[in-house]
RORO-263710 format. One record per residue (C-alpha): residue in one letter; y, z, x. Coordinates in steps of 0.5 Angstrom, whole numbers, padded with zeros to 4 digits, always signed. Layout:
REM RORO-263710
aYZX ...
END
This chain:
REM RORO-263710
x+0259+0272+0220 x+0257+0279+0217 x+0254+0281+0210 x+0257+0287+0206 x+0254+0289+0200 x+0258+0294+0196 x+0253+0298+0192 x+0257+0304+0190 x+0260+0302+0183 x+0254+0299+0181 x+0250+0304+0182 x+0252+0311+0180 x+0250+0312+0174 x+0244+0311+0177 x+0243+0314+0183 x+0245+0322+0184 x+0246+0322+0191 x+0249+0315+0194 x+0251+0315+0201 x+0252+0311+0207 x+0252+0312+0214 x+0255+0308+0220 x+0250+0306+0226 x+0255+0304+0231 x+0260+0310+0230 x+0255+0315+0228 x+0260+0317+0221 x+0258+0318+0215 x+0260+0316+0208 x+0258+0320+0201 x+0260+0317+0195 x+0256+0320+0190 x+0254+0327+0189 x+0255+0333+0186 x+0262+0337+0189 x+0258+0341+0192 x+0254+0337+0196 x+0259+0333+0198 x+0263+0339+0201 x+0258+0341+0205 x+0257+0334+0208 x+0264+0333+0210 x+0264+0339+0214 x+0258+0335+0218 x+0261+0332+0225 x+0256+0326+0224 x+0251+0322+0220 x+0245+0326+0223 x+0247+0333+0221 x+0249+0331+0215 x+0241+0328+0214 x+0238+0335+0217 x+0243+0339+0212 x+0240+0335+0205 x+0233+0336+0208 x+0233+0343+0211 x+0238+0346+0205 x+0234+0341+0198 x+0227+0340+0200 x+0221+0342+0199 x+0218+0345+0205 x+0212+0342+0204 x+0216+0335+0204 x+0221+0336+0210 x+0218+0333+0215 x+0216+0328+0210 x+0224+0326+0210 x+0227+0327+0217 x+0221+0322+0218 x+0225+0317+0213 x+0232+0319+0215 x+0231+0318+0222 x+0237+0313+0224 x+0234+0312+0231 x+0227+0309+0228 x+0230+0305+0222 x+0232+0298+0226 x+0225+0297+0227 x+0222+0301+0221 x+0227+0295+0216 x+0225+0290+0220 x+0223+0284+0215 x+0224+0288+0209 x+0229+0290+0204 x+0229+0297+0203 x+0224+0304+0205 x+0222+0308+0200 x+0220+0317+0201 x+0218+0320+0194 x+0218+0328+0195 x+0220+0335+0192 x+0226+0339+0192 x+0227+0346+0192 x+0228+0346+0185 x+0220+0342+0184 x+0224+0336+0181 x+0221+0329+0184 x+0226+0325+0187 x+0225+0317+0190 x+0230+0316+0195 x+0232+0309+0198 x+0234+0307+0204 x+0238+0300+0203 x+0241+0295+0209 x+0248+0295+0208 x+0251+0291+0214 x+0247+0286+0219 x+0249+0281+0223 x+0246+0275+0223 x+0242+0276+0230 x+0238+0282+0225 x+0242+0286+0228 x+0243+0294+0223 x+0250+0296+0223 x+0249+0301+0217 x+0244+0303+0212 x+0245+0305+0205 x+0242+0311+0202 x+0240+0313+0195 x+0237+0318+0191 x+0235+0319+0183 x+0231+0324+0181 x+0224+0321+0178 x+0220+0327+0175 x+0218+0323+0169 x+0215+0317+0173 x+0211+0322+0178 x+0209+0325+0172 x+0206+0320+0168 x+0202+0319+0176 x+0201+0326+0176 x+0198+0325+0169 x+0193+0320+0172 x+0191+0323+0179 x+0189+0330+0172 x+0186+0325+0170 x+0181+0323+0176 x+0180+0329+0177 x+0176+0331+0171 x+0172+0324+0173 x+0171+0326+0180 x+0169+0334+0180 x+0164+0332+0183 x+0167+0329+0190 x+0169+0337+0192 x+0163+0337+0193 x+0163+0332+0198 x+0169+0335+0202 x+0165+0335+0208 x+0161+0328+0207 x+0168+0325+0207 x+0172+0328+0212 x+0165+0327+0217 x+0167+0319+0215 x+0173+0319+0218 x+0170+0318+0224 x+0168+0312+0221 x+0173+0309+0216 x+0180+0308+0218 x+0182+0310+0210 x+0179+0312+0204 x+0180+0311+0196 x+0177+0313+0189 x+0178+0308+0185 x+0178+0309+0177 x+0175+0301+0175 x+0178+0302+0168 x+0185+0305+0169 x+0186+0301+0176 x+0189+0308+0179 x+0187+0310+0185 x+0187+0317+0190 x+0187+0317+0197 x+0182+0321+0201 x+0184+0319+0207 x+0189+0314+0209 x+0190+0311+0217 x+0197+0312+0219 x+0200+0304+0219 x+0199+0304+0212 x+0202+0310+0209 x+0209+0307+0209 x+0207+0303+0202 x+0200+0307+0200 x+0204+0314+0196 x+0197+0319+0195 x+0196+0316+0188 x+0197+0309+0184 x+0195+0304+0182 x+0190+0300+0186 x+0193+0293+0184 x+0198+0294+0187 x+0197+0297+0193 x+0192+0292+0194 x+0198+0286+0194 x+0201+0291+0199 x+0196+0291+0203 x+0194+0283+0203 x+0202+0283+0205 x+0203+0287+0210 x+0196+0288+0214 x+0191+0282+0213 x+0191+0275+0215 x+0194+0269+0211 x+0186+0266+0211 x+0183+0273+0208 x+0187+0274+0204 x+0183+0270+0197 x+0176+0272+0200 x+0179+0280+0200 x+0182+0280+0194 x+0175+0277+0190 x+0172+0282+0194 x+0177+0288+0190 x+0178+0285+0184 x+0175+0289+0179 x+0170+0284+0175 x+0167+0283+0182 x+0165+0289+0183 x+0163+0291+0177 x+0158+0284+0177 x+0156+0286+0185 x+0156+0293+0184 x+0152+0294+0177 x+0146+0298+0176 x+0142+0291+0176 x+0144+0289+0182 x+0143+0295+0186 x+0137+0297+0191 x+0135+0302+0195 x+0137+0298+0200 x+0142+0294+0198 x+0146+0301+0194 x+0154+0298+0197 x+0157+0292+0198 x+0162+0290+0204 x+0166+0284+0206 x+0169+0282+0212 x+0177+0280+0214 x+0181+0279+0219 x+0189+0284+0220 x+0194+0284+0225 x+0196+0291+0226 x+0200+0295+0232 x+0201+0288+0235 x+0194+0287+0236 x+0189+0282+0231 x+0183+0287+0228 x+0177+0285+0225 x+0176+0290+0219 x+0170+0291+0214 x+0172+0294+0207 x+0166+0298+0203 x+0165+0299+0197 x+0160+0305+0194 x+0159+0306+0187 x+0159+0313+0184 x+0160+0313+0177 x+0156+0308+0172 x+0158+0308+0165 x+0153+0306+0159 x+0152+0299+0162 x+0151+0299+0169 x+0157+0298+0170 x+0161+0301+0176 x+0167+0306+0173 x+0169+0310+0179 x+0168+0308+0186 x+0169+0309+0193 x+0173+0304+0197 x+0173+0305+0205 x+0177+0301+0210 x+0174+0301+0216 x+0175+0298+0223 x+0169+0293+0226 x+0173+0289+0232 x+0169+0293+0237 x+0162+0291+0234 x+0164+0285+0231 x+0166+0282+0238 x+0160+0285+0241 x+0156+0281+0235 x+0159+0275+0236 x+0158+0275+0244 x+0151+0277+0242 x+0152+0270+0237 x+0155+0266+0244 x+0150+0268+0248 x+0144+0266+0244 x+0148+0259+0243 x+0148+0258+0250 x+0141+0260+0251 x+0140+0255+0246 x+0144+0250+0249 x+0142+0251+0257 x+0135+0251+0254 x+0136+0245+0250 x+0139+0242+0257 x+0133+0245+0261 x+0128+0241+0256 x+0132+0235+0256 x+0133+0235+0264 x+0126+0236+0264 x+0125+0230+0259 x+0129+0226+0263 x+0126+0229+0270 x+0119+0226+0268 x+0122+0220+0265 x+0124+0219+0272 x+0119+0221+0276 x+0113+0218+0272 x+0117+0211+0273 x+0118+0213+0281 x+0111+0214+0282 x+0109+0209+0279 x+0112+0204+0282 x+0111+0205+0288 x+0103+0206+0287 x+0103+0200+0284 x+0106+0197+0289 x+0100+0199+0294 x+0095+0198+0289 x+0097+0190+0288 x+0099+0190+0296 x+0091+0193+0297 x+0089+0187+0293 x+0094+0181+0296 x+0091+0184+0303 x+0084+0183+0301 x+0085+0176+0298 x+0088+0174+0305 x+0083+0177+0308 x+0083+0171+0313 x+0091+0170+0314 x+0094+0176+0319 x+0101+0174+0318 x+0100+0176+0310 x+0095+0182+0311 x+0101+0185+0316 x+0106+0183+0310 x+0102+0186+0306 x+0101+0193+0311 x+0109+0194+0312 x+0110+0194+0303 x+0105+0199+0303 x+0107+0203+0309 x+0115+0202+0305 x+0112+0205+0299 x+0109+0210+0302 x+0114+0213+0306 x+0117+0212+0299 x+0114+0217+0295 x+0113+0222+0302 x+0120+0221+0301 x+0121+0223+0293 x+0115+0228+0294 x+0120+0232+0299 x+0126+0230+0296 x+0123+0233+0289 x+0121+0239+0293 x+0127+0241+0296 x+0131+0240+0289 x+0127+0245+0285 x+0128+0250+0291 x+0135+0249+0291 x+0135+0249+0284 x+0130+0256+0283 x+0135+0259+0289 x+0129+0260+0293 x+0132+0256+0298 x+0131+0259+0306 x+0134+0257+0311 x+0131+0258+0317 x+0135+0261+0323 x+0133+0259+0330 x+0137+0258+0336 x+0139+0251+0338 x+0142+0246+0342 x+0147+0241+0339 x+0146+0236+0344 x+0140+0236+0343 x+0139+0237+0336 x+0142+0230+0336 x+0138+0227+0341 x+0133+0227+0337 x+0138+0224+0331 x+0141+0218+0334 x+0134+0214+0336 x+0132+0214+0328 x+0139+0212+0326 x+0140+0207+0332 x+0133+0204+0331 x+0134+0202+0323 x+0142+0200+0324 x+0139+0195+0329 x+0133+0193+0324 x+0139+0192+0319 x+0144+0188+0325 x+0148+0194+0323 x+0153+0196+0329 x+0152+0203+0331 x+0156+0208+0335 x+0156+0215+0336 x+0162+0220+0339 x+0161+0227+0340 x+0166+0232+0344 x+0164+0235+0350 x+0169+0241+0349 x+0164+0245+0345 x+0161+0251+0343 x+0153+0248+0345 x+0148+0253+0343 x+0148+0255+0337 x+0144+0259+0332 x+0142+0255+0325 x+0138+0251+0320 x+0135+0246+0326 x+0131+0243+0319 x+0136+0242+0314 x+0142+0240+0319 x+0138+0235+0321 x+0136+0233+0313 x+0144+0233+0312 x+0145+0228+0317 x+0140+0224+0316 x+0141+0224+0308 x+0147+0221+0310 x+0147+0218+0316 x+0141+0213+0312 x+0145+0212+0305 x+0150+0209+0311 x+0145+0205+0313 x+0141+0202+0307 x+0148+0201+0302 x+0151+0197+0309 x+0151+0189+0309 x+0149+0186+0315 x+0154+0186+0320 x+0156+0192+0318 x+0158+0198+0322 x+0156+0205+0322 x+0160+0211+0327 x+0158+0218+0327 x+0162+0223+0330 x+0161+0231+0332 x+0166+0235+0334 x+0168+0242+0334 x+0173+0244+0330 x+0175+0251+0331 x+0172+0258+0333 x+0172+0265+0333 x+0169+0270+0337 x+0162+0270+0333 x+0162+0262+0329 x+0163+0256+0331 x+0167+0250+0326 x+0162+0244+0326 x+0165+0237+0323 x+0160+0231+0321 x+0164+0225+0320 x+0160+0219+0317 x+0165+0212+0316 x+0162+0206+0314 x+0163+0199+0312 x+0158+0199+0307 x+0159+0198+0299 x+0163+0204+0298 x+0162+0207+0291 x+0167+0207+0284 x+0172+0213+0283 x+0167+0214+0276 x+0161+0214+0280 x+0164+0218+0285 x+0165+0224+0280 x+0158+0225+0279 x+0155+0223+0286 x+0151+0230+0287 x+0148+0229+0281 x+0141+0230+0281 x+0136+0222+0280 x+0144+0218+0280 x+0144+0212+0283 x+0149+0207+0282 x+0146+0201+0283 x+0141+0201+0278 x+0135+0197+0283 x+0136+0202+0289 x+0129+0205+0286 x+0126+0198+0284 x+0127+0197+0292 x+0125+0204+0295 x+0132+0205+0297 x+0131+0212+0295 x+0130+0217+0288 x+0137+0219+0287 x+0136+0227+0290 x+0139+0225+0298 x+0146+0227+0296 x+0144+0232+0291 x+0140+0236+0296 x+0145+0235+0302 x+0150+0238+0297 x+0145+0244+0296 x+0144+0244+0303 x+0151+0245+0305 x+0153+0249+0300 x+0147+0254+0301 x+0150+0254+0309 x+0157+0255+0306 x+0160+0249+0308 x+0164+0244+0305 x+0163+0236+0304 x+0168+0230+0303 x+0168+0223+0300 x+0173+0217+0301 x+0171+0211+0298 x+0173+0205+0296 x+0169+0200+0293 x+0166+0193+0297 x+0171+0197+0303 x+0166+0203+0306 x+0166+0210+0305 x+0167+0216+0310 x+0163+0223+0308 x+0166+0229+0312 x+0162+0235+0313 x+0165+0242+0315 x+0158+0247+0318 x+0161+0255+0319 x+0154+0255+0325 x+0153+0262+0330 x+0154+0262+0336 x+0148+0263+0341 x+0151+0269+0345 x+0145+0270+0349 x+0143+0263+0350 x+0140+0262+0357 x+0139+0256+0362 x+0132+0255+0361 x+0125+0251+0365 x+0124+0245+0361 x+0117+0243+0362 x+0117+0236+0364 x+0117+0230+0361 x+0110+0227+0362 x+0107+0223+0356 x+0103+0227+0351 x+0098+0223+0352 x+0098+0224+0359 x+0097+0232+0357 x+0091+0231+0352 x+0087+0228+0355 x+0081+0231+0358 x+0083+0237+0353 x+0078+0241+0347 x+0082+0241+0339 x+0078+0245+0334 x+0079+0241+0329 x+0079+0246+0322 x+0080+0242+0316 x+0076+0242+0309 x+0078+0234+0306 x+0074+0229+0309 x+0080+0223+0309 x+0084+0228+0313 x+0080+0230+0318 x+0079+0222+0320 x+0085+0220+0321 x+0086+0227+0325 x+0080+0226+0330 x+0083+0219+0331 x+0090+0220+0333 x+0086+0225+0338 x+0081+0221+0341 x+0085+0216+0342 x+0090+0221+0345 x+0084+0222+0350 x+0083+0229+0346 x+0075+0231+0346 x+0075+0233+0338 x+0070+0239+0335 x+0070+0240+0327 x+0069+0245+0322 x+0070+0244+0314 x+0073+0251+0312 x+0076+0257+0316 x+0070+0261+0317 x+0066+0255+0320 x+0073+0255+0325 x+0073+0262+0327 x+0066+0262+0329 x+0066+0255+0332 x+0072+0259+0337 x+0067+0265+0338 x+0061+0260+0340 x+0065+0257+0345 x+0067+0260+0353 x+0073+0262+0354 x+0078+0258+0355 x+0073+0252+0353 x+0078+0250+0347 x+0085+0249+0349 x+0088+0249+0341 x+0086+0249+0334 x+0090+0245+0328 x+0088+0248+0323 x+0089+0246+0315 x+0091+0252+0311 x+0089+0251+0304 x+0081+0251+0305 x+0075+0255+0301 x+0071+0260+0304 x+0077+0263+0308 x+0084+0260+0308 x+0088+0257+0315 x+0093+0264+0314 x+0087+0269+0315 x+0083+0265+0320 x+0089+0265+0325 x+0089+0273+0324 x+0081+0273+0325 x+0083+0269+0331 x+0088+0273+0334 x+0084+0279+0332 x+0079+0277+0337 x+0077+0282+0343 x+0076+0276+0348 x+0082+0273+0353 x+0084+0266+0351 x+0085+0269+0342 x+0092+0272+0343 x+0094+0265+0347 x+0091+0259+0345 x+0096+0255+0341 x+0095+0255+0333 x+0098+0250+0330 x+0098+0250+0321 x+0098+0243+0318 x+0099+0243+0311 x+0102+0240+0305 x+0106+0246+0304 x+0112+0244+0307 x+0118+0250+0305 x+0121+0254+0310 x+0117+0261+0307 x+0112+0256+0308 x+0112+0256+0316 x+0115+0264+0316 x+0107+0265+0313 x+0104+0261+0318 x+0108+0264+0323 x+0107+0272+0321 x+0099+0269+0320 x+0100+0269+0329 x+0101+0260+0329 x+0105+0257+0333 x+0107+0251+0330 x+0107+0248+0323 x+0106+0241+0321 x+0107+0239+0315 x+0103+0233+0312 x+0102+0227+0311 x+0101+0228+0320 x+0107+0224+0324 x+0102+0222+0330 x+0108+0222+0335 x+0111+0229+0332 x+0103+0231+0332 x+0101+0230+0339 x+0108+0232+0342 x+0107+0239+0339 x+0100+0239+0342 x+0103+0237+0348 x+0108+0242+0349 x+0104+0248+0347 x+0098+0246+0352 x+0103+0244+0357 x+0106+0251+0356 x+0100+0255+0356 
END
């Protein structure tokens, strides 16, 4: 249902000039105005040259772009939206002042404009008592011409400026933003504009803040000559605007110019500036600092909680030891009870190895200093050596253990032999110690695709084990989480295995799935990208002879600086039928190697933190060497540092193999073996 208003009648004692104008037929209606006009109106053909007429002909030319901006019927849908009328003050030709309104006459319900009423009166008496106060502030304010250059300079920073007469509430604009110009007429009272400035422009929120901040007994309390400092000569607040339909952060500023006899602020400068910029680049500086705070916080208590854990896992497990020692030394006549005795403490050793490692590899994960050693292999044989360490615990465990490989494969392979072997066996070894007797575990290897250069590898791990909650299961790669709380209690592992397989594989760009059901099992997915060995060839392996058969008879120079250390080396040596020379630093090892004849020793072991001169820099003094047998004889590190750049040092240094301590005598004799079998 339409709405007409008819204004006409009502108005006409009022309004010199009442017209309307039909939006949809582009008509024009005049009902009141002088003979005159109204004849040269009705020669129009529409209503926009009708507009153009009474501007070109009866207004002043300072003011006539001022009016064909308020008479433009093309903009005055979107100009009226929300409001009930626009106002235009100008001069005509005569200089008399006229207001002119532009008044809604017919829309329909959906807000759509079909006609506009306009009406014009003439206002010379009111615009003159505004003049009379604009004479007025500037008699106050001569003192401002001098500052023309200071304020057109601040519009580079402010949006808007005002003078503002405290005492009369009159203000006058210096420079006024484009968006507030409808309602901010070049002088007024400042009230007022401030209640249309609130309305239009600021957000609900702000409003009672911004208008305290305006009000006039606020500004002279916050701005009295008492009050101000050098530093401290302005004051400002901050508020919020929707404008241009985007939201703003704005910042009013208020600077004292006039004081009267008490100090109190009389004339000031009120400027509107836009701060979203500044104000976002101060609250993210705000977010940063709280997130380094909260991950500094978290950091702490990760470390907190670390400690915690660790001290509790080391603790243990040496307690453990220590008790075994005692119970031992008491039985010292029952074997059945020392050899108790021996298998507990051989379990909490191999326990803390296990936590040291574990930890070790946790903080390079974490630290990103993680490398992944690259090196050619053969996946048959990579899990050759897997499967006699999985089978041999699933039948101490009575755990059915079965592995299936796919012979339709790519075998050589460029990878990570280390860390592929870790995530196996991380995840291979859970299967086995949360199994039940009579369990079965089954892990399957097979190609799942190729290109021309890598090769897609899937791990599958099922097992009839004790399966983990689906809550559980949300945080299972966390670091030190265990679901069964005496897992630790009973060495059956520190809670880092999945994190870290995690890591591992993540850092090899794979992926990892879990199925698993409480008191049912579970089945661990692994998809590794691995490269393709183009330039793998068939190799002469070396036969299998027994290490022992291989070392004995031969010469080891044992370089190693810790008395305990080099005991259970010489012992694991001679009993191998090694024939053992010692030396205490790297020095003594270099001269030790240059007192013998060429060829006399057939390989060095040597430590690589030791005083005097450190394993790295005796094997470079080695190689460096002018005699035969230096740039041959086997070197092999053997060292507590256990990193992947740990081993890149002690090759780079010219060794040939890296073992890491505590000594695995099997691995140790193997490596010997080999690289004297080589030789």
């Amino acid at each position: 249902m339409e709405q007409r208003v008819d204004l006409s009648e009502t108005l006409k004692d009022i309004y010199t000039l009442q017209c309307r104008a039909d939006l949809d037929t582009d008509h024009f209606y005049v009902f009141q105005a002088q003979p005159k006009i109204k004849a040269e109106l009705d020669k129009k053909q529409n209503a926009a040259q009708c507009m153009e007429h009474l501007t070109e002909k009866y207004v002043a030319p300072e003011y006539r772009n001022i009016c064909r901006d308020f008479y433009d019927l093309s903009t005055l849908q979107e100009r009226l939206r929300g409001k009930q009328f626009l106002t235009c003050v100008y001069q005509d030709v005569g200089e008399q002042w006229l207001l002119a309104t532009a008044v809604p006459e017919r829309m329909d319900p959906d807000g759509m404009l079909h006609s506009v009423v306009f009406l014009v009166r003439n206002s010379t008496a009111q615009i003159a008592e505004r003049i009379t106060t604009q004479d007025k502030l500037k008699k106050s304010n001569r003192s401002l011409d001098e500052n023309q250059r200071i304020l057109h300079s601040m519009q580079n920073i402010y949006f808007s400026g005002f003078y503002v007469d405290l005492e009369t509430d009159a203000y006058r604009t210096l420079f006024v933003a484009p968006w507030i110009v409808d309602f901010t007429p070049p002088v007024g009272r400042f009230s007022r504009f401030i209640q249309d400035y609130l309305s239009f422009i600021v957000l609900p929120e702000c409003h009672e803040e911004l208008r305290r901040a305006l009000s006039r007994s606020y500004i002279q309390k916050a701005l009295h000559k008492e009050t101000l400092t050098v530093a401290r000569h302005c004051f400002t607040q901050d508020y919020r605007s929707f404008r241009l339909g985007e939201y703003k952060w704005n910042r009013v500023t208020i600077i004292p110019v006039d004081l009267d006899d008490s100090g109190a602020p009389i004339h000031v400068l009120v400027m509107l500036q836009d701060i979203t910029d500044a104000k976002q680049t101060e609250m993210e500086y705000q977010r940063q600092i709280l997130e380094s705070a909260r991950r500094a916080q978290q950091a702490n208590d990760a470390k907190t909680e670390f400690l915690h854990r660790i001290s509790h896992d080391i603790r243990t497990p040496i307690n453990g030891i220590q008790g075994m020692l005692r119970i031992a030394e008491y039985y010292g006549d029952d074997p059945v009870k020392r050899k108790q005795c021996r298998d507990k403490i051989w379990s909490a050793s191999n326990y803390l190895l296990d936590l040291v490692n574990d930890v070790l590899d946790m903080s390079k994960l974490e630290s990103g200093n993680l490398k992944l050693e690259m090196q050619p292999f053969n996946m048959n044989e990579l899990l050759d050596q897997i499967d006699p360490i999985i089978e041999a615990q699933a039948v101490e465990r009575g755990i059915q253990y079965e592995i299936v490989r796919d012979p339709r494969t790519h075998l050589e392979l460029v990878g990570s032999t280390l860390y592929i072997r870790q995530i196996l066996l991380n995840i291979a070894g859970n299967a086995l110690k949360y199994n039940r007797p009579g369990g079965f575990i089954k892990v399957a290897c097979r190609e799942l695709s190729s290109t021309e250069d890598t090769a897609l590898y899937q791990f599958v791990c099922e097992d009839s084990g004790q399966g983990m909650s689906k809550e559980f299961q949300k945080r299972m790669f966390e670091p030190f989480t265990q679901e069964n709380t005496d897992a630790r209690t009973n060495y059956q592992g520190t809670g880092l295995g999945l994190a870290i397989t995690k890591g591992l594989i993540d850092q090899m760009g794979g992926t990892i799935e879990v199925q698993s059901e409480k008191g049912v099992g579970s089945t661990f997915t692994v998809n590794l990208p691995l490269a393709i060995n183009k330039a793998a060839v068939t190799a002469v392996r070396p036969s299998d002879s027994p290490a022992q058969d291989i070392l004995r008879g031969t010469t080891i120079l044992l370089v190693e600086d810790n008395a305990l250390n080099a005991e259970v080396a010489e012992f694991l040596l001679e009993r191998a039928g090694a024939s053992v020379l010692k030396a205490w630093n790297g020095q003594e090892g270099v001269e030790q190697f240059l007192r013998s004849s060429p060829g006399e020793i057939d390989a060095i072991l040597m430590d690589v933190m030791m005083p005097v001169l450190d394993g790295l820099s005796a094997a470079r003094r080695l190689r460096a060497l002018d005699r035969p047998d230096a740039k041959t004889i086997p070197i092999v590190a053997m060292t507590a540092n256990a990193f992947v750049d740990d081993m890149e040092k002690t090759r780079e240094a010219g060794m040939n193999a890296h073992l890491s301590k505590p000594l695995d005598s099997e691995k140790l004799l193997t490596v010997l073996a080999k690289l004297i079998q080589k030789e």
